[in-house]
N, C-alpha and C positions, 0 to 999 in steps of 0.2 A: 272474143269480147266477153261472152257471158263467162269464160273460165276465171279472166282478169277481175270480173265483179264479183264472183263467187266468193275469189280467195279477200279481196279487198275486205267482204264482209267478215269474211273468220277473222281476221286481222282485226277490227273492229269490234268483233263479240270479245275476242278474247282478250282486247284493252279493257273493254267495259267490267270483264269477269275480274281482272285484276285490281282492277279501281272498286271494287264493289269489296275483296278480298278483305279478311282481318288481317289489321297490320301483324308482320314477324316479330314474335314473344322478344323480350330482351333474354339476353341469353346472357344468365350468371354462372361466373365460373365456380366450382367449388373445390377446394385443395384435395389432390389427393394422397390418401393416407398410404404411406409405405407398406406392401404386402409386410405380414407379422407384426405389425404396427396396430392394427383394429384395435376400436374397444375391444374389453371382453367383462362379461359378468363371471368375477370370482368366486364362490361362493357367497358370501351376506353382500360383500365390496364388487361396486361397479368400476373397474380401470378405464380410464377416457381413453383414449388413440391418443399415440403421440405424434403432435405436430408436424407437419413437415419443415419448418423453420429448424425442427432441432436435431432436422437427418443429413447427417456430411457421408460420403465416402469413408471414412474413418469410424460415424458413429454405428452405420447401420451392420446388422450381422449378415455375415458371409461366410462360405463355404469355400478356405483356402486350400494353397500346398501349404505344404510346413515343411519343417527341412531341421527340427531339434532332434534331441533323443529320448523325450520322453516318450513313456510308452502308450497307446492306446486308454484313455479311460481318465488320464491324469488333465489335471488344468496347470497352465500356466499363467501366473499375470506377470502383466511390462507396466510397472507404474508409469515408468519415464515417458514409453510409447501412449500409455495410457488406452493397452488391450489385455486380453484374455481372452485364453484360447483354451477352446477341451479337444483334448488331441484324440480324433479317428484311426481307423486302421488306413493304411496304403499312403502313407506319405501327405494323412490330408489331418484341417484342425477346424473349428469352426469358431471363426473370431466374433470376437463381441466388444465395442465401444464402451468404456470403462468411462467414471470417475474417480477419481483419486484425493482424499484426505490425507488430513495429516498423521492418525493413525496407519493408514494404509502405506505411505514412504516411510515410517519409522521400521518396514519386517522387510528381510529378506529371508532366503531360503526354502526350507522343506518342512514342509507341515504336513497334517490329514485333516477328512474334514469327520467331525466325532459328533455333529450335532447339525440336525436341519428344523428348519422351521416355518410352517405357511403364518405368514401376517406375524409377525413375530412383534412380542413387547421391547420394550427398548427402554433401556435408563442411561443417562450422561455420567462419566469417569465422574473421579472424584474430580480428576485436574484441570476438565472443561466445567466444572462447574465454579470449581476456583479461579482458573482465567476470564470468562464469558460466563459470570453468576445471571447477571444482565439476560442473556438467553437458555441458560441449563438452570436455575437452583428450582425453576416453577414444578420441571420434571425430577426434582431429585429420589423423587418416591417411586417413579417408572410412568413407561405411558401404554398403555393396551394397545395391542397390534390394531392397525385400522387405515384409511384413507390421510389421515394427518400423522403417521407414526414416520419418521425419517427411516427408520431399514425397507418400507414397502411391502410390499408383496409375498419376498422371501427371503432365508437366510440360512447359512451356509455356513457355519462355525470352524474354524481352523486351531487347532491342535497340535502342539509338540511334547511331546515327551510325559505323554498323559496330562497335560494342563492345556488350560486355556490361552493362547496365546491375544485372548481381544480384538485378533484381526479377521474381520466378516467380510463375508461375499454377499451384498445385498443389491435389494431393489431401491425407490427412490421417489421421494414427493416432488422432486426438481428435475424435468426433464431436462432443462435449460443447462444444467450440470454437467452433463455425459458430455466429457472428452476433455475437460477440464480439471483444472486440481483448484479442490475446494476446504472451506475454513477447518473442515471438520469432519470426521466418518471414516470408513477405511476404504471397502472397493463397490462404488454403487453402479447398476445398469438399468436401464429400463425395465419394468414392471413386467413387461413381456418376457422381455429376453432373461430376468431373472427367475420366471417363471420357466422356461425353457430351460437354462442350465440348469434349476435344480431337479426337474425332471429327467435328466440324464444323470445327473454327480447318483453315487451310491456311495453310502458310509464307509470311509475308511480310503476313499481315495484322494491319490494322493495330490498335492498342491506344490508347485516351486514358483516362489516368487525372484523375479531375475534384477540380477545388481546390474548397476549402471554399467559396467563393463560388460556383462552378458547381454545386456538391450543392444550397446552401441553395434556387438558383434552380429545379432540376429537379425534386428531391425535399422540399422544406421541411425546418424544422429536424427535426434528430434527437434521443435522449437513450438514455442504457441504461435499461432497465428494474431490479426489483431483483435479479436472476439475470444481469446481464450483457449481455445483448442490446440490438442497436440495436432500435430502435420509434421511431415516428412519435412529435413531442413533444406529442403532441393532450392537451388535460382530462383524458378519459376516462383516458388513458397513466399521466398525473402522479398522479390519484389511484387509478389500480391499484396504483402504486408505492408510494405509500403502506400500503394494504393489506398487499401482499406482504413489504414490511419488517417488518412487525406477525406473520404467517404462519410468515416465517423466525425471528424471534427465540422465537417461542412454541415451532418445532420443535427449534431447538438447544439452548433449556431444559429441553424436555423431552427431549432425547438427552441432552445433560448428568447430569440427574440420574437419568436410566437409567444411564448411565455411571456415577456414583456409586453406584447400589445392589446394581451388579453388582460393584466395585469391594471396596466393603464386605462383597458375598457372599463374594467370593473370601477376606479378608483374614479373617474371621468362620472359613471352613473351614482357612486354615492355622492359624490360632489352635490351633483344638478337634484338628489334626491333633498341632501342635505338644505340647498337654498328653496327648494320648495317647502319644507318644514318648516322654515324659519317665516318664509311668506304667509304662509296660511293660517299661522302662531299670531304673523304682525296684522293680517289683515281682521283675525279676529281680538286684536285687541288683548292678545296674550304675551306677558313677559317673556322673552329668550329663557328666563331659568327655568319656567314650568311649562317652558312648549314639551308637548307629551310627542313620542314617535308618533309618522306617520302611516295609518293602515295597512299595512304590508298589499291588500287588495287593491289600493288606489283610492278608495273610495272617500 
């Protein structure tokens, strides 16, 4: 009997201890950032970590097999695929999630790279300033490398035949970009990872940019998915695609008509504001033409 009261009391103390207890913290989750992904402080420039919203299979780097013939030290870019790869010894490449401009599908072939450069300045063609004056003519004098300069972090100048061929390997203000083909630029990647590849490229190596028949052979065909991105054009791909279209159209509906009923909230409070002006104009005996607004305070 006294054993059965003993325990009955711990049973009891240890209710009370819990009821007495500070309730458990809320527990927020925080994303987390893809290893290689971190900020970093670049010298003057601080680079943010890139999202995880803007990391696929496809965009993040990896350490593949390869199976081309280039040789150790050389890069390869697949616009189509929308990678690059700097090819290792033993059969191996270390890919990297690309974007792709319009300068960037205009080059095939073999290049070198004859110029590098950290935070690099940057000035619009003549031809983007003449098509889209609207976003290039402000920059037509150039822009200082920096946190707002569209090449990023670094650049990588490609070369033929001792000239400039205009087609860069750079970094990027728009994460949101990487894996996509975009208005304008030639090959952008994340600030990281452009920082990474040009820490391995050395001057004079070599570049081959692969034609749509050399992609299809390498990497099979490709297709964007409904966000943009290259993807493999596999079944499973085609009817994700489908999905996602169904996903986006249900969320801009439903942003739409949030937008409309904040729209109508808004327009509902200048109403009621409105017939309150007009009250407190008539009750004091003031004309509608010289009722003055009323005190944004209320008061």
């Amino acid at each position: 009997m006294k054993k059965v009261i003993s325990r009955l009391a711990v049973v009891v103390l240890l209710t009370s201890l819990a009821a007495c207890a500070a309730p458990p913290k809320e527990v927020v989750e925080v994303p987390q950032v893809v290893a290689g992904y971190e900020a970093v402080q670049d010298g003057e420039f601080f680079i943010e970590a890139v999202k995880p919203l803007h990391m696929t299979p496809e965009t993040i780097k990896a350490e593949v097999a390869y199976a081309g013939k280039e040789k150790p030290g050389a890069i390869v870019v697949d616009t189509h695929a929308r990678k690059l790869y700097y090819i290792l010894e033993g059969g191996r490449a270390i890919r990297y999630g690309i974007a792709v401009g319009r300068e960037g599908i205009g080059f095939s072939g073999d290049g070198t790279i004859q110029r590098k450069q950290e935070w690099p300045s940057w000035q619009p063609t003549a031809n983007m300033i003449r098509t889209r004056p609207d976003l290039y003519a402000k920059y037509a004098a150039g822009l200082p490398g920096g946190l707002d300069n569209p090449l990023g972090a670094r650049a990588m100048y490609l070369y033929r035949g001792g000239r400039d061929t205009m087609f860069r390997i750079h970094g990027t203000i728009d994460n949101a970009s990487i894996g996509r083909a975009t208005s304008a630029g030639c090959i952008r990647l994340f600030n990281q990872d452009a920082i990474d590849l040009y820490n391995r490229v050395k001057m004079g190596t070599r570049v081959h940019v692969r034609t749509l028949a050399e992609s299809l052979e390498m990497e099979g065909p490709y297709m964007d998915d409904a966000y943009g991105r290259a993807v493999p054009a596999t079944d499973a791909n085609k009817a994700q695609f489908e999905k996602d279209l169904v996903t986006i159209a249900e969320r801009e509906k439903r942003e739409a008509a949030e937008k409309a009923a904040e729209e109508a909230r808004l327009a509902l409070e200048a109403e009621k504001a409105e017939k309150r002006r007009l009250r407190v104009c008539r009750n004091k005996g003031i004309a509608v033409a010289d009722c003055p607004p009323l005190d944004p305070t209320g008061v």
